[in-house]
N, C-alpha and C positions, 0 to 999 in steps of 0.2 A: 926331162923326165919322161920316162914310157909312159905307153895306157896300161900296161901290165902291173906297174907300180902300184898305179893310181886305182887299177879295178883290179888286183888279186882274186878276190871273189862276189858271188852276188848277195852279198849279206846287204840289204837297206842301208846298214851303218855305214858301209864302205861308197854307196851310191851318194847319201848325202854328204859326207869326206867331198868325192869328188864334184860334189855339185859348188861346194864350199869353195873348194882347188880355182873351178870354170871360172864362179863369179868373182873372183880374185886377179884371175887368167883369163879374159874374156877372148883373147887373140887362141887362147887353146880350143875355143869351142868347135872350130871345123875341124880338126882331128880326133872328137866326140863323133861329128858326123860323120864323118869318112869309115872310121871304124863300125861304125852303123851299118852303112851301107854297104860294109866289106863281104857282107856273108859269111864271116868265118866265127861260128858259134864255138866258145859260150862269149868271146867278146863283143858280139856285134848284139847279145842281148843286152851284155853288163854297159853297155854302151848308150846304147838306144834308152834306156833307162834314165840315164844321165842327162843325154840329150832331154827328154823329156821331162822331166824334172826340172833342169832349167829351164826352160822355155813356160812352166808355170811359174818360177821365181823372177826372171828375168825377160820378158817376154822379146824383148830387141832384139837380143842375140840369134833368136829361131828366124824373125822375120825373113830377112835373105834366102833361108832355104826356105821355104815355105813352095815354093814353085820347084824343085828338084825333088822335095818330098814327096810330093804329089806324083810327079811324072815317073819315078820308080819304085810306086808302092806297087804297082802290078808284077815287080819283077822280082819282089823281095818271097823270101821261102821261109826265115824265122816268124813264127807266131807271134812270139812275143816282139821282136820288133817292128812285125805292122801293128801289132795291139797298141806299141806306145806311138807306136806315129798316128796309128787313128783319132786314138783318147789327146793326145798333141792339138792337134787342126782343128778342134773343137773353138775354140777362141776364135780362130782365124779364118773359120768359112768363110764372112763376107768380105776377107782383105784378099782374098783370090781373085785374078782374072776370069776375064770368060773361057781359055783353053784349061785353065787348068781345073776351074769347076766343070768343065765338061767333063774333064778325067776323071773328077775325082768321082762324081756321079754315074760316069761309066765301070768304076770299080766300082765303088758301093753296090750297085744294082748287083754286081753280078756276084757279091758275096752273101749278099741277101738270099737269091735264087739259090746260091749252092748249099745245099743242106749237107753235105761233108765239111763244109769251114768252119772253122773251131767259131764254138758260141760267141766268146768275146769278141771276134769279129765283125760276126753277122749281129749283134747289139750296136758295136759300135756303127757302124755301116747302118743303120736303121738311124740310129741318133744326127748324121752328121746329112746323109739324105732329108731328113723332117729337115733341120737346120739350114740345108740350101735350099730346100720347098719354101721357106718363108721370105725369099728371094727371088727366088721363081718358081712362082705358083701353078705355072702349066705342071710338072711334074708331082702335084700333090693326086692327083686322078689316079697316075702309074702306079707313085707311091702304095697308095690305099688299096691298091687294086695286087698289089707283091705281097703286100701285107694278109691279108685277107687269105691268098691264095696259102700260103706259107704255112699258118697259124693253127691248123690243126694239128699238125704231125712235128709241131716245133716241141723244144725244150719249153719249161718252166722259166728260163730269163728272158729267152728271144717271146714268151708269154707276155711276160711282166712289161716289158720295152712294146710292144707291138702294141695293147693295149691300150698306155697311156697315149700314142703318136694317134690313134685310128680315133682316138676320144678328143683330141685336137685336130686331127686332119678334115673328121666329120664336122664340126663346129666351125673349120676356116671353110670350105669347100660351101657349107651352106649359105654364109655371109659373106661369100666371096673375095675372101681375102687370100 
């Protein structure tokens, strides 16, 4: 069966269909991420979707990629497919090595900083940065200090998201956690 079949269009119905298909078909779920990582829109968003979706229903089947995700999000161009891989890795920050939380920290940071990256981005990249600061606490100083810097001239969500993290970042950093 193609992914054309299986993802005709990006209606939610069709995403959970194929989410149904995966966890049926677990051996098909690398050709979810392949097609992810293809680059060739609109399948690599109807994809990426799917991936992520399962990976909340089924959390096994992500784990293996979890370290390939990471190491080509810097290279990926779909919004929406780094959106679902950001909003993804959220579970799994701490199941990361130290190379690949370095990466991953070295993107966040720098979609944080870039104020042309689509908001959903730079939230989730705020969310997943706090998330490895409660691992490694050196980086919550940086953190708060991106933050702070950023937070005038941001939108009303990277507001909302920057807010709650500087009202925990200040509270750990005091008590030194």
């Amino acid at each position: 069966m193609s992914l054309l079949s299986i993802l005709p269009d990006s209606l939610r119905r069709t995403a959970d269909m194929a989410v149904i298909f995966v966890l049926e078909h677990p051996e098909t779920f690398r050709d979810f991420v392949d097609a992810s990582l293809a680059q060739e829109y609109p399948m690599s968003m109807r994809a990426s979707r799917v991936v992520h979706l399962c990976a909340i229903e089924a959390p096994e089947l992500i784990r293996p990629y979890l370290g390939e995700l990471v190491e080509v999000l810097p290279e990926l161009h779909d919004v929406s497919v780094i959106r679902n891989f950001l909003d993804l890795l959220d579970p799994f920050v701490d199941e990361l090595n130290e190379e690949q939380t370095g990466l991953l920290v070295s993107y966040c940071f720098g979609n944080v900083e870039d104020a042309s990256q689509a908001i959903a981005i730079r939230v989730l990249s705020l969310k997943l940065l706090y998330l490895v600061s409660r691992r490694i606490p050196e980086i919550k100083p940086e953190l708060l200090a991106i933050i702070q810097y950023n937070l005038p001239e941001s939108t009303p969500a990277f507001k909302a998201q920057s807010r709650q993290i500087i009202r925990r970042l200040e509270k750990e950093i005091v008590q030194g956690r």
